[in-house]
PDB file of the backbone (N, CA, C, O) and the ligand in Angstrom, with CONECT records:
HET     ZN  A 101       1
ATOM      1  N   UNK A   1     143.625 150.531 210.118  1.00  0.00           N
ATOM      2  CA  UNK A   1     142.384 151.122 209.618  1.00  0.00           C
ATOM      3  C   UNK A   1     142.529 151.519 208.159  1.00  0.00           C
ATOM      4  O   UNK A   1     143.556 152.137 207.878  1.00  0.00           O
ATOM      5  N   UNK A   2     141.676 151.266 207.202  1.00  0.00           N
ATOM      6  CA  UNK A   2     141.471 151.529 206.071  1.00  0.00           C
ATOM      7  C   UNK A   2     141.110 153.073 206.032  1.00  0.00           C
ATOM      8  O   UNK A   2     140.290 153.778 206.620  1.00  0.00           O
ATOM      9  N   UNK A   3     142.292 153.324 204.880  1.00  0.00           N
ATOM     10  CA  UNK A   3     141.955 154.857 204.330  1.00  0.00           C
ATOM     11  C   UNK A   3     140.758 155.134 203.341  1.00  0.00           C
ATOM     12  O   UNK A   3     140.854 154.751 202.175  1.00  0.00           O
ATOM     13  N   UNK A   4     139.326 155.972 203.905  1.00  0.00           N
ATOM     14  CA  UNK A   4     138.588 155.857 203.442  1.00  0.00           C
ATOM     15  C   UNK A   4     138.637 157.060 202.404  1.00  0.00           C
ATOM     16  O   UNK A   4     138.946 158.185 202.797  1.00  0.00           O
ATOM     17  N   UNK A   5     138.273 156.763 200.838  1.00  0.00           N
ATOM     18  CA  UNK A   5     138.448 157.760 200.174  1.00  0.00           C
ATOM     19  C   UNK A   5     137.039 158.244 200.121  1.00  0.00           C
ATOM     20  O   UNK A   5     136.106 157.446 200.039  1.00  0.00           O
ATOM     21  N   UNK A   6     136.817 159.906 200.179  1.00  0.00           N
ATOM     22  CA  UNK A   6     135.834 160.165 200.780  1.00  0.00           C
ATOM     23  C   UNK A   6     135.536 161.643 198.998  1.00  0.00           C
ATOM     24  O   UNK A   6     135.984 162.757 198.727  1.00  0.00           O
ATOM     25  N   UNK A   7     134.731 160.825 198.438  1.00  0.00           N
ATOM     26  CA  UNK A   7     134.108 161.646 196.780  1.00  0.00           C
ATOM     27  C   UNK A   7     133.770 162.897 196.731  1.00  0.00           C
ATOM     28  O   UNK A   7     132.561 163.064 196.891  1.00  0.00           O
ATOM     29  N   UNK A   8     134.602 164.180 196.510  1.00  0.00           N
ATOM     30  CA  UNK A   8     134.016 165.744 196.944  1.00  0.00           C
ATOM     31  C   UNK A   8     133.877 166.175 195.330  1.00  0.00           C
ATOM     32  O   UNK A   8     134.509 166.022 194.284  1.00  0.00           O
ATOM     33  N   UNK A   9     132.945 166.656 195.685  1.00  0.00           N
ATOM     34  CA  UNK A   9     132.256 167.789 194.302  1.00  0.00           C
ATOM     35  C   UNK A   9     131.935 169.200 194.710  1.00  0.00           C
ATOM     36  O   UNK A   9     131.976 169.670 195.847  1.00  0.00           O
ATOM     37  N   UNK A  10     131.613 169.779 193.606  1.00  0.00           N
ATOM     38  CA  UNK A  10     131.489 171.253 194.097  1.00  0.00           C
ATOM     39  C   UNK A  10     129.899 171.968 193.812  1.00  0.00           C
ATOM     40  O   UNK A  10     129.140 171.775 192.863  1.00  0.00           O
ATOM     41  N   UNK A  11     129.779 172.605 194.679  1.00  0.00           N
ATOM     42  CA  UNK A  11     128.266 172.824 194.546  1.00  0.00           C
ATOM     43  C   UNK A  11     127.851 174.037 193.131  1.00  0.00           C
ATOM     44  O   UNK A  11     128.195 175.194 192.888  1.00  0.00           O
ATOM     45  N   UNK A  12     127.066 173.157 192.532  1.00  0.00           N
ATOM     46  CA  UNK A  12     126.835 174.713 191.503  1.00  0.00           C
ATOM     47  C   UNK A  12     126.500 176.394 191.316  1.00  0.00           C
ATOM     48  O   UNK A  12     126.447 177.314 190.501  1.00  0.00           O
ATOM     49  N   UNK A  13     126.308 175.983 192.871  1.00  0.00           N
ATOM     50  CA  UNK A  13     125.619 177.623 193.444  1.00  0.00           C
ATOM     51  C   UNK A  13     126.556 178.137 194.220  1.00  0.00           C
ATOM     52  O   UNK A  13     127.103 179.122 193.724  1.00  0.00           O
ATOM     53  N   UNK A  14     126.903 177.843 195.181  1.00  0.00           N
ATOM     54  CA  UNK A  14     128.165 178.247 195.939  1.00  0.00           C
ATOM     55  C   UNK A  14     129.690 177.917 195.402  1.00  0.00           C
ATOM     56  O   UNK A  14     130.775 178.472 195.571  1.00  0.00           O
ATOM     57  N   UNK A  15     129.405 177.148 194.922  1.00  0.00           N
ATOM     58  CA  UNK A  15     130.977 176.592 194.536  1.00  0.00           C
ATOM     59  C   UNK A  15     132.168 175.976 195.319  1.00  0.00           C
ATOM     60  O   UNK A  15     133.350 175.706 195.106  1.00  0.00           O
ATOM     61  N   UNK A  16     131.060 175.869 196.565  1.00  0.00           N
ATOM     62  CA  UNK A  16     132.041 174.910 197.543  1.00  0.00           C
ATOM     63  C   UNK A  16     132.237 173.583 197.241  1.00  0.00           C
ATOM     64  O   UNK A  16     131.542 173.062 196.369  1.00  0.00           O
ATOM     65  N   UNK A  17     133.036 172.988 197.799  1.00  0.00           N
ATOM     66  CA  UNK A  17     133.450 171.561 197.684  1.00  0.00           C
ATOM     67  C   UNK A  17     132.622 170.832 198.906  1.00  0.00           C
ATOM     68  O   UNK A  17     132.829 171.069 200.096  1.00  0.00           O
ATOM     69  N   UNK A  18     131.645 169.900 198.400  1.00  0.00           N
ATOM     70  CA  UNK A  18     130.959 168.823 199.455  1.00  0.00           C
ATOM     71  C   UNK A  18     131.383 167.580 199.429  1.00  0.00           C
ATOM     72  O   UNK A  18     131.893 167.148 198.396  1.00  0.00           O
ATOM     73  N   UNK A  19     131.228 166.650 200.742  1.00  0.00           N
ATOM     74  CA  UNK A  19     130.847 165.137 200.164  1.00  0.00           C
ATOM     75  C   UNK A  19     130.324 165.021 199.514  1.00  0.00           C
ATOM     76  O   UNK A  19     129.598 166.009 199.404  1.00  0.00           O
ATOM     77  N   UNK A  20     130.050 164.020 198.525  1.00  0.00           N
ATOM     78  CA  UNK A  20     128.888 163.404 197.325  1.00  0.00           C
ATOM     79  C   UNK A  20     127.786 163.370 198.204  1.00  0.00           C
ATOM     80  O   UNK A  20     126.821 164.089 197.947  1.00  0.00           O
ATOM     81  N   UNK A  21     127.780 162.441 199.484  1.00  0.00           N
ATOM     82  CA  UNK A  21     126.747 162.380 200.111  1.00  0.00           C
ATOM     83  C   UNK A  21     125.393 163.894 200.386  1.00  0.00           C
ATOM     84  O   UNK A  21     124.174 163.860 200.215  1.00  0.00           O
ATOM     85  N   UNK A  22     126.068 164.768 200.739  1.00  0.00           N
ATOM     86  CA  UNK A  22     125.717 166.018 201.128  1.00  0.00           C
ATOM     87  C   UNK A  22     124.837 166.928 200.082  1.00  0.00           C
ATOM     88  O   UNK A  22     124.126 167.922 200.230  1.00  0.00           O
ATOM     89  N   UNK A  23     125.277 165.995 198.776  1.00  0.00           N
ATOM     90  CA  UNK A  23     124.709 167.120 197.699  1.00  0.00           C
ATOM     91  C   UNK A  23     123.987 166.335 197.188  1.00  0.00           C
ATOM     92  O   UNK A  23     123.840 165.133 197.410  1.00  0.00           O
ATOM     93  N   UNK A  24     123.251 167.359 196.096  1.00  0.00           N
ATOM     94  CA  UNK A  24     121.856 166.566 195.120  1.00  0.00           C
ATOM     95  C   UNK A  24     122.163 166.328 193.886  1.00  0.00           C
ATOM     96  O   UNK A  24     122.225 167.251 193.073  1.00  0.00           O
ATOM     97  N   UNK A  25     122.367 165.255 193.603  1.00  0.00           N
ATOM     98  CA  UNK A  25     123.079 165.078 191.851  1.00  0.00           C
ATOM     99  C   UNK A  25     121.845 165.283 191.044  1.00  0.00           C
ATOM    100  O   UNK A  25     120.691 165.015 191.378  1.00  0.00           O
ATOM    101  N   UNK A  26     122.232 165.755 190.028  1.00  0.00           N
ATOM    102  CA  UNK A  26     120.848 166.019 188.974  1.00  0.00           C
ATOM    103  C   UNK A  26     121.465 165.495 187.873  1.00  0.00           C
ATOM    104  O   UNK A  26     122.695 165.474 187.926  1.00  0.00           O
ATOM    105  N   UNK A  27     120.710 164.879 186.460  1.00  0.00           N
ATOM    106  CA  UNK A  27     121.125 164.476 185.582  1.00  0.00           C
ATOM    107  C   UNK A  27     120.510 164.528 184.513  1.00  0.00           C
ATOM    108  O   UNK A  27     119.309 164.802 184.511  1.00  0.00           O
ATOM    109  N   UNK A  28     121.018 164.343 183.666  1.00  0.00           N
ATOM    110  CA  UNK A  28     120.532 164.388 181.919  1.00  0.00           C
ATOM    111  C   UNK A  28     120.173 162.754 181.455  1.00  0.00           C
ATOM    112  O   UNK A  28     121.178 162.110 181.155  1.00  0.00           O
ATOM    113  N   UNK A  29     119.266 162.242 181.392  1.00  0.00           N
ATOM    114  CA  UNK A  29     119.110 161.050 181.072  1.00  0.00           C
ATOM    115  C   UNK A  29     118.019 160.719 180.066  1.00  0.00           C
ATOM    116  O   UNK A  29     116.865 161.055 180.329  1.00  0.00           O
ATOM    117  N   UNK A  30     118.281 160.132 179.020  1.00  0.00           N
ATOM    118  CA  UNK A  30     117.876 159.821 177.868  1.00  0.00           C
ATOM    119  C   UNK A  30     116.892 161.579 177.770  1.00  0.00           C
ATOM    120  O   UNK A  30     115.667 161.483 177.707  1.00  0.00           O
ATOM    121  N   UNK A  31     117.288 162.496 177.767  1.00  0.00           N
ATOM    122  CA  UNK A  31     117.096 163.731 177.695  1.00  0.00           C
ATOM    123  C   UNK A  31     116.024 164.175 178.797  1.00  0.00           C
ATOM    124  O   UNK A  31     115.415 165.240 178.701  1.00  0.00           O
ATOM    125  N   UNK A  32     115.848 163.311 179.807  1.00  0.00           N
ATOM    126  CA  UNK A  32     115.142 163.882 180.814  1.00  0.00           C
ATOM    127  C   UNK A  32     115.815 164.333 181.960  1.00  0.00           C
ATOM    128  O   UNK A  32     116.944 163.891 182.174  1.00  0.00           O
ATOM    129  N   UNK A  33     115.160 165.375 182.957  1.00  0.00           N
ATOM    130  CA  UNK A  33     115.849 166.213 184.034  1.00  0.00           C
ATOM    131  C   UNK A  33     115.506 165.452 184.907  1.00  0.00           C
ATOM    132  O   UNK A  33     114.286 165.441 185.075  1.00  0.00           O
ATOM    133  N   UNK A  34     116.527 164.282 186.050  1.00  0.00           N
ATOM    134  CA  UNK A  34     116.256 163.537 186.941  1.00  0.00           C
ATOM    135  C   UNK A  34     117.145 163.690 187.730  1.00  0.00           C
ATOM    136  O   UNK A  34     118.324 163.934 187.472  1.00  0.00           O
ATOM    137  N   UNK A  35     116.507 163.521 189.053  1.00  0.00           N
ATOM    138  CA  UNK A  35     117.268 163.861 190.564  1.00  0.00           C
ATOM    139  C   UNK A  35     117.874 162.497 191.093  1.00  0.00           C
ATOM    140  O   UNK A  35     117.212 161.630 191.664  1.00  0.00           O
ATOM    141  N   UNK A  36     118.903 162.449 190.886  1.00  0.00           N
ATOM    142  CA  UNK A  36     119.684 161.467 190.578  1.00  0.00           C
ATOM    143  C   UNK A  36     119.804 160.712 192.527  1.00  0.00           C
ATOM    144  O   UNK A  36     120.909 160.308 192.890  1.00  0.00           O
ATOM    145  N   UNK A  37     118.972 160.659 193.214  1.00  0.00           N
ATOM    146  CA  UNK A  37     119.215 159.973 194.852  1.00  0.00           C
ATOM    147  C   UNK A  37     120.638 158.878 194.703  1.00  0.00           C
ATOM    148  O   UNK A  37     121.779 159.085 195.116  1.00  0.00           O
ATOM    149  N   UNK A  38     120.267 158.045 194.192  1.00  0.00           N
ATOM    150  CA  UNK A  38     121.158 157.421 194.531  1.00  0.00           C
ATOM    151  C   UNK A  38     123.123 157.247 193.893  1.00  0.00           C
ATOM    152  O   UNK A  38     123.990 156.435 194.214  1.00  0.00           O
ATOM    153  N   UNK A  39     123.143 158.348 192.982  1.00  0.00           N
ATOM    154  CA  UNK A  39     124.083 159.142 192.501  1.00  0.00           C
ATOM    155  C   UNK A  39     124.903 157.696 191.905  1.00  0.00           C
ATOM    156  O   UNK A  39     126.004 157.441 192.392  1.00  0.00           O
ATOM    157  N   UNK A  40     124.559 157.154 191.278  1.00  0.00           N
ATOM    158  CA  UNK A  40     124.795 155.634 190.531  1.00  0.00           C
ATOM    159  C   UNK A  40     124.641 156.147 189.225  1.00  0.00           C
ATOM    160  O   UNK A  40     125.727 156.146 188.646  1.00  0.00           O
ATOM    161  N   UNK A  41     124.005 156.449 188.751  1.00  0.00           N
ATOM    162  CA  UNK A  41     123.835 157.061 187.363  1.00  0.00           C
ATOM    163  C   UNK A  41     125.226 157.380 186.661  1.00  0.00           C
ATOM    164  O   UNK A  41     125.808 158.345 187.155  1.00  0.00           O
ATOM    165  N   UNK A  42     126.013 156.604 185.358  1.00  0.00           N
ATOM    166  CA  UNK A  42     127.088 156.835 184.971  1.00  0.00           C
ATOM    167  C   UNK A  42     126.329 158.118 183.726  1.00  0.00           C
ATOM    168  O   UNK A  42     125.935 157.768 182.613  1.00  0.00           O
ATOM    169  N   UNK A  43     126.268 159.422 184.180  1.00  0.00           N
ATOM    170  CA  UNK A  43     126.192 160.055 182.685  1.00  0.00           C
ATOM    171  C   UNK A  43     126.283 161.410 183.510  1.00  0.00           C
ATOM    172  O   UNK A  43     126.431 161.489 184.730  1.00  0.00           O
ATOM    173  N   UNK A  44     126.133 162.751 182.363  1.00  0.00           N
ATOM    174  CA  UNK A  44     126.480 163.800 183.055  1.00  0.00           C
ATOM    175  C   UNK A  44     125.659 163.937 184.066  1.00  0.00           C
ATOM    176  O   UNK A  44     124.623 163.285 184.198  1.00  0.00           O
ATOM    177  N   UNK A  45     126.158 164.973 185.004  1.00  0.00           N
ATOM    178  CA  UNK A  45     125.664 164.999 186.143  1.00  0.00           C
ATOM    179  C   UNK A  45     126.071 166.210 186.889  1.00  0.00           C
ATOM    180  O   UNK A  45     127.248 166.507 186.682  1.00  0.00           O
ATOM    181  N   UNK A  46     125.415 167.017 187.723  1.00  0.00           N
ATOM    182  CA  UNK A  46     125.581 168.626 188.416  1.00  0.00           C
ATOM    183  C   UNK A  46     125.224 168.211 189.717  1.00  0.00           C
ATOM    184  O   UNK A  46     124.325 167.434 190.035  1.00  0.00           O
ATOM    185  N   UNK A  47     126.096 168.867 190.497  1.00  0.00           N
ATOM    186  CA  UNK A  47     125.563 168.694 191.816  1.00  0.00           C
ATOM    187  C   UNK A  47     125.437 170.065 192.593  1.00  0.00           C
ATOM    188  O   UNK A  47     126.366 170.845 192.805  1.00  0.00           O
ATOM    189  N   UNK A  48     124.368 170.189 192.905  1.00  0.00           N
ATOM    190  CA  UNK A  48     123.923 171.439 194.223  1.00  0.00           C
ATOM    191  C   UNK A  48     124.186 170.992 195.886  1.00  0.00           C
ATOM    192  O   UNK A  48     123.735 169.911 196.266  1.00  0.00           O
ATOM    193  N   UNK A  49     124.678 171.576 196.515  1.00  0.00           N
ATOM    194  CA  UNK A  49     123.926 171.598 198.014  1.00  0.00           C
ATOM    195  C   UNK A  49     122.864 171.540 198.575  1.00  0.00           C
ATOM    196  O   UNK A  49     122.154 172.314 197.933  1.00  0.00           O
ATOM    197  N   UNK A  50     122.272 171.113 199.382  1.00  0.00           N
ATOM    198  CA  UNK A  50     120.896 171.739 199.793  1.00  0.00           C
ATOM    199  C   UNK A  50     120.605 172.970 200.806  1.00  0.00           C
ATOM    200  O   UNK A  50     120.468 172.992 202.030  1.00  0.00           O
ATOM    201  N   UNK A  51     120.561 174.046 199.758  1.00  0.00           N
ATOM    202  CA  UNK A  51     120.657 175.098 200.407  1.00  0.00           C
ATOM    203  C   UNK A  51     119.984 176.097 199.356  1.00  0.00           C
ATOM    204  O   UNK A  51     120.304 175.947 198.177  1.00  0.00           O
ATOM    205  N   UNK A  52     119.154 177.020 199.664  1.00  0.00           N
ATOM    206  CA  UNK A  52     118.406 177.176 199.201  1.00  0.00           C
ATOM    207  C   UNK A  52     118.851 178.654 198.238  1.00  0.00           C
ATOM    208  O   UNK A  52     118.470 178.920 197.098  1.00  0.00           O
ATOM    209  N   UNK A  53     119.664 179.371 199.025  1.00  0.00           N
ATOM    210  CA  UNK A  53     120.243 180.471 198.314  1.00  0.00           C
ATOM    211  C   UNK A  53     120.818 179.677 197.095  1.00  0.00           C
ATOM    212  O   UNK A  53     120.411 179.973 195.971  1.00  0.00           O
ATOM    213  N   UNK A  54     122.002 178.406 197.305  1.00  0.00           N
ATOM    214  CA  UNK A  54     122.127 177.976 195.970  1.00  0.00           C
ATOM    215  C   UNK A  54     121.756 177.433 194.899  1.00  0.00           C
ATOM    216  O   UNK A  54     122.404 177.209 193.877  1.00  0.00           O
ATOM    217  N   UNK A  55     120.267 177.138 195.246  1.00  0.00           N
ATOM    218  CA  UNK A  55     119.147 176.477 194.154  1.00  0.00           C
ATOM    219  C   UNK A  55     118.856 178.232 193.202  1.00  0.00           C
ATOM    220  O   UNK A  55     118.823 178.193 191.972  1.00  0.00           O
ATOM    221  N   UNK A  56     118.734 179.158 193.694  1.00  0.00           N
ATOM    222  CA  UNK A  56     118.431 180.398 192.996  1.00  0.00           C
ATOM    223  C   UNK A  56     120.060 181.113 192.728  1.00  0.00           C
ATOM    224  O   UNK A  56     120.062 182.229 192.207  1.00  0.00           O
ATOM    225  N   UNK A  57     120.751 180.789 192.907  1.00  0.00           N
ATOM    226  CA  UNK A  57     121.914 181.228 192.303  1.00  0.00           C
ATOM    227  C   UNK A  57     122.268 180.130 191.321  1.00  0.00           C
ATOM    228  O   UNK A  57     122.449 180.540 190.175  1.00  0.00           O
ATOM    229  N   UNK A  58     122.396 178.948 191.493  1.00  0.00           N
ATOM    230  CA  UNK A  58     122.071 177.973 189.903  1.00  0.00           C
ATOM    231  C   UNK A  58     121.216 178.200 188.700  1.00  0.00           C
ATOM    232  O   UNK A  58     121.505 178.035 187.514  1.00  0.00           O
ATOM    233  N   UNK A  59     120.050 178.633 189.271  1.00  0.00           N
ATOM    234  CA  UNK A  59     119.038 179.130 188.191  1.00  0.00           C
ATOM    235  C   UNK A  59     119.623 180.339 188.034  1.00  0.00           C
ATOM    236  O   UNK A  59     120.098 180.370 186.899  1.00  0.00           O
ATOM    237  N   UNK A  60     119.838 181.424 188.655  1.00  0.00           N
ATOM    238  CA  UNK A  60     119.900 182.894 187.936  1.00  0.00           C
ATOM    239  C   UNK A  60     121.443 182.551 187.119  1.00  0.00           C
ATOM    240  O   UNK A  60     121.482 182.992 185.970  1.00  0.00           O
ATOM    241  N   UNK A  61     122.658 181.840 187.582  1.00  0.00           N
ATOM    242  CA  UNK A  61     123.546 181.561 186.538  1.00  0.00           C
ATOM    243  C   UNK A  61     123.380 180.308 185.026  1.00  0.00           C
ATOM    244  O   UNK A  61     124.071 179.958 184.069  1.00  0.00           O
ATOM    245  N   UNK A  62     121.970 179.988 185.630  1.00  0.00           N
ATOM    246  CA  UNK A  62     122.080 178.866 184.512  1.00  0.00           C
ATOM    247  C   UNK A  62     123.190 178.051 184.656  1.00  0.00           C
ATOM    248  O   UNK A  62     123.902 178.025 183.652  1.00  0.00           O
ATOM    249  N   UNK A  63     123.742 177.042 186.057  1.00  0.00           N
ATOM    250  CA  UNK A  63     124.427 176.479 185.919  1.00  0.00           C
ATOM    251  C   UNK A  63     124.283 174.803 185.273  1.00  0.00           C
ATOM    252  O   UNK A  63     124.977 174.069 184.569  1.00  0.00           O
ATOM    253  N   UNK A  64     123.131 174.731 185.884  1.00  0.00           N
ATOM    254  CA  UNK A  64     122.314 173.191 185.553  1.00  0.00           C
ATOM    255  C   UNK A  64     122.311 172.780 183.771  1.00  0.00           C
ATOM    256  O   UNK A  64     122.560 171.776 183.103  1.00  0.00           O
ATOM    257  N   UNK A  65     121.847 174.290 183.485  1.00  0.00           N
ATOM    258  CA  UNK A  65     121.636 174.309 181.754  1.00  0.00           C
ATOM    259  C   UNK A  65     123.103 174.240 181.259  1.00  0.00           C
ATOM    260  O   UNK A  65     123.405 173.501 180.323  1.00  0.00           O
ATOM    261  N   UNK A  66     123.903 174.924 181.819  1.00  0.00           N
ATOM    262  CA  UNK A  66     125.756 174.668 180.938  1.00  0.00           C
ATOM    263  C   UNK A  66     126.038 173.593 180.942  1.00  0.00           C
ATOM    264  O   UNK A  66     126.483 173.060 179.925  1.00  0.00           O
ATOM    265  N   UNK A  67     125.834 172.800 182.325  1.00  0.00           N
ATOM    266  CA  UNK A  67     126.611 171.462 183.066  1.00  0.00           C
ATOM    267  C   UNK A  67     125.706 170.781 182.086  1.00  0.00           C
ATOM    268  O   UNK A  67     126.380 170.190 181.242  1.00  0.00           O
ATOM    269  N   UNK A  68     124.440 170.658 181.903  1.00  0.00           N
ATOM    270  CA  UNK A  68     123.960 169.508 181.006  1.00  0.00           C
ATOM    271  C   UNK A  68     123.728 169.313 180.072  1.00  0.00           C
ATOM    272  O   UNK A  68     123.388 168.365 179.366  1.00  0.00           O
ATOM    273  N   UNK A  69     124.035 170.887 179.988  1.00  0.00           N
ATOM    274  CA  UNK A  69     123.657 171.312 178.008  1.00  0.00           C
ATOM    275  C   UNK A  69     122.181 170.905 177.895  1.00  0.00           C
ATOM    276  O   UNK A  69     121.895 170.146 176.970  1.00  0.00           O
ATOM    277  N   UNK A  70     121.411 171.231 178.553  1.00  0.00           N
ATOM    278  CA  UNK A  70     119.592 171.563 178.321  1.00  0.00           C
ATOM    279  C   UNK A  70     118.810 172.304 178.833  1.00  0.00           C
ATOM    280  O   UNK A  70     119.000 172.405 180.045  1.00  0.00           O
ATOM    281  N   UNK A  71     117.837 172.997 178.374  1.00  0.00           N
ATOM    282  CA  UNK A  71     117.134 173.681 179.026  1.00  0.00           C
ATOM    283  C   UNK A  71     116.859 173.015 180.570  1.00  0.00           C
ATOM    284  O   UNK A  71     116.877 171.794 180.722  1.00  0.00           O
ATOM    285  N   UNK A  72     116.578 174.041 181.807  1.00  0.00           N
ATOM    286  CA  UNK A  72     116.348 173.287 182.956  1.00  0.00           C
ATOM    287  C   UNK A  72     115.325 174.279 183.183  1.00  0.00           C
ATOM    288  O   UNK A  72     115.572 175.461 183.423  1.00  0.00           O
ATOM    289  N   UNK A  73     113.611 173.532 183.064  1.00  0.00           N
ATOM    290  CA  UNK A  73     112.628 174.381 183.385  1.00  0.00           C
ATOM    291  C   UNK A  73     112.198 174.867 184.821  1.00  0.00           C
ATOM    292  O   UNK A  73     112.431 174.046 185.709  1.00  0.00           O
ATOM    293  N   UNK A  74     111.731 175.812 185.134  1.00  0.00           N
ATOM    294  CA  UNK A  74     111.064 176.292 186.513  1.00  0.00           C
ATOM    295  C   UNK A  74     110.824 175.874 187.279  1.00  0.00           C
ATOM    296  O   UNK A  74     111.078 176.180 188.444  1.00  0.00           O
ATOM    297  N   UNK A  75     110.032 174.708 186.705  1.00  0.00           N
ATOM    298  CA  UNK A  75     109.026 174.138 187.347  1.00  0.00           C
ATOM    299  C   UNK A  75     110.346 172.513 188.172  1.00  0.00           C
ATOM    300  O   UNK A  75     110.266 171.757 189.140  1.00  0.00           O
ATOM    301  N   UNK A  76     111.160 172.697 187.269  1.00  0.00           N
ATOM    302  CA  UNK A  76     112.476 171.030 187.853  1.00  0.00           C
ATOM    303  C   UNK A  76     113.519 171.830 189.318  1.00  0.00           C
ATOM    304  O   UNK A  76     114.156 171.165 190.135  1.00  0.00           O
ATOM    305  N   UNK A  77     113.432 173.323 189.298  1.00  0.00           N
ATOM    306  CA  UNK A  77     113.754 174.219 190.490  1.00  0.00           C
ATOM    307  C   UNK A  77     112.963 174.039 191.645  1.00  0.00           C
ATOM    308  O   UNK A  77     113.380 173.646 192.735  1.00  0.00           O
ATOM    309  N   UNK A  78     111.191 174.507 191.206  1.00  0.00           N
ATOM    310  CA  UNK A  78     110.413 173.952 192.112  1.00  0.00           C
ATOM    311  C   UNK A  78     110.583 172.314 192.567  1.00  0.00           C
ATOM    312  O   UNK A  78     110.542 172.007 193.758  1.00  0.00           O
ATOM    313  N   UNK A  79     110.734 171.524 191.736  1.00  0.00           N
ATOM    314  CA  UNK A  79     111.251 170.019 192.478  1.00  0.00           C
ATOM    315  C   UNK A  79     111.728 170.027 193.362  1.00  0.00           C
ATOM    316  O   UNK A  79     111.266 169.595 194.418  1.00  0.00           O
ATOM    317  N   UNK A  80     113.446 170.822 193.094  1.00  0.00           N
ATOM    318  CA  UNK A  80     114.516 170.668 193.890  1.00  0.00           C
ATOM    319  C   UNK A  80     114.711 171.562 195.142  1.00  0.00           C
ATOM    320  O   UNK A  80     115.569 171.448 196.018  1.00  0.00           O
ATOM    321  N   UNK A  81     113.477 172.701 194.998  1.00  0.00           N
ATOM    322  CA  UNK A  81     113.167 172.670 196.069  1.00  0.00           C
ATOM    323  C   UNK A  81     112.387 172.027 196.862  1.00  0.00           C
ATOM    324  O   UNK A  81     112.711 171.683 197.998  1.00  0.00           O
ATOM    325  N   UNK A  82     111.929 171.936 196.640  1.00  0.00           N
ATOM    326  CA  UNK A  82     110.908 170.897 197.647  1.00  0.00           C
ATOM    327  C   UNK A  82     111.838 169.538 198.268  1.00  0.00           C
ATOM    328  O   UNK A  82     111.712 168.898 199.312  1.00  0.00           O
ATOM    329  N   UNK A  83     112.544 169.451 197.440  1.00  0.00           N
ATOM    330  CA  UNK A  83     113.731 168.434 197.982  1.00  0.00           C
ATOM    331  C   UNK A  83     114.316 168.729 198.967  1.00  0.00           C
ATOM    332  O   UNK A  83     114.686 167.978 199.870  1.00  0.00           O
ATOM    333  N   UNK A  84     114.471 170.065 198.850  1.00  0.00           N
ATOM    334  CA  UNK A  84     115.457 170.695 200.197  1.00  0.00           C
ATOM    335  C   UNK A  84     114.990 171.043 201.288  1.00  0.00           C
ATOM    336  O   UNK A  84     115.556 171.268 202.357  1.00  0.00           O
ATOM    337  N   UNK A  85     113.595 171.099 200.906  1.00  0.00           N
ATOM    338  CA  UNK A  85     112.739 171.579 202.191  1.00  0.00           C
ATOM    339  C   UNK A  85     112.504 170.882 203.107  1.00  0.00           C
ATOM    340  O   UNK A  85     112.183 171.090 204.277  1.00  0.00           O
ATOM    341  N   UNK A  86     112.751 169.671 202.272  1.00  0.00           N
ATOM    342  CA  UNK A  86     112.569 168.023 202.893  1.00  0.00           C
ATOM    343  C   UNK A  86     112.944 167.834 204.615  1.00  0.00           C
ATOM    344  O   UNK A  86     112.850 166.729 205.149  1.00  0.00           O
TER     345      UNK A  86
HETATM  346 ZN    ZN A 101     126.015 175.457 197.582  1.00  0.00          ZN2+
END
């Protein structure tokens, strides 16, 4: 059986370690804030959990804005929630 190497990142709000699969990559692309689904995107990139305490602990630390170096407006929170609500 093949050893499957299995991609862990850490969530920006909790700071746990997830599968890639598990979390929501967000990204900086040609300076726009995009929810990166299919996590293919070679450029910076933050990943959350879907969990909702850590969507408001990202925003109240401003983690999204360090990790991408840009403003991350209100309204791209409201997105990502709604993502999670999913
Ligand atoms: Zn988390």
């Amino acid at each position: 059986m093949k050893n499957k190497h299995i991609p862990f990142r850490m969530c920006g709000g909790c700071r746990n370690m997830f599968e890639k699969s598990e979390l929501i990559r967000v990204i900086l692309k040609d300076n726009e804030l995009l929810i990166d689904d299919k996590q293919k995107e070679l450029c910076r990139g933050a990943y959350m959990c879907k969990n909702k305490e850590c969507l408001l602990l990202a925003q109240k630390r401003k983690v999204f804005s360090n990790i991408l170096k840009s403003k991350v407006p209100d309204e791209f929170f409201e997105e990502l929630e709604n993502r999670i609500g999913k």
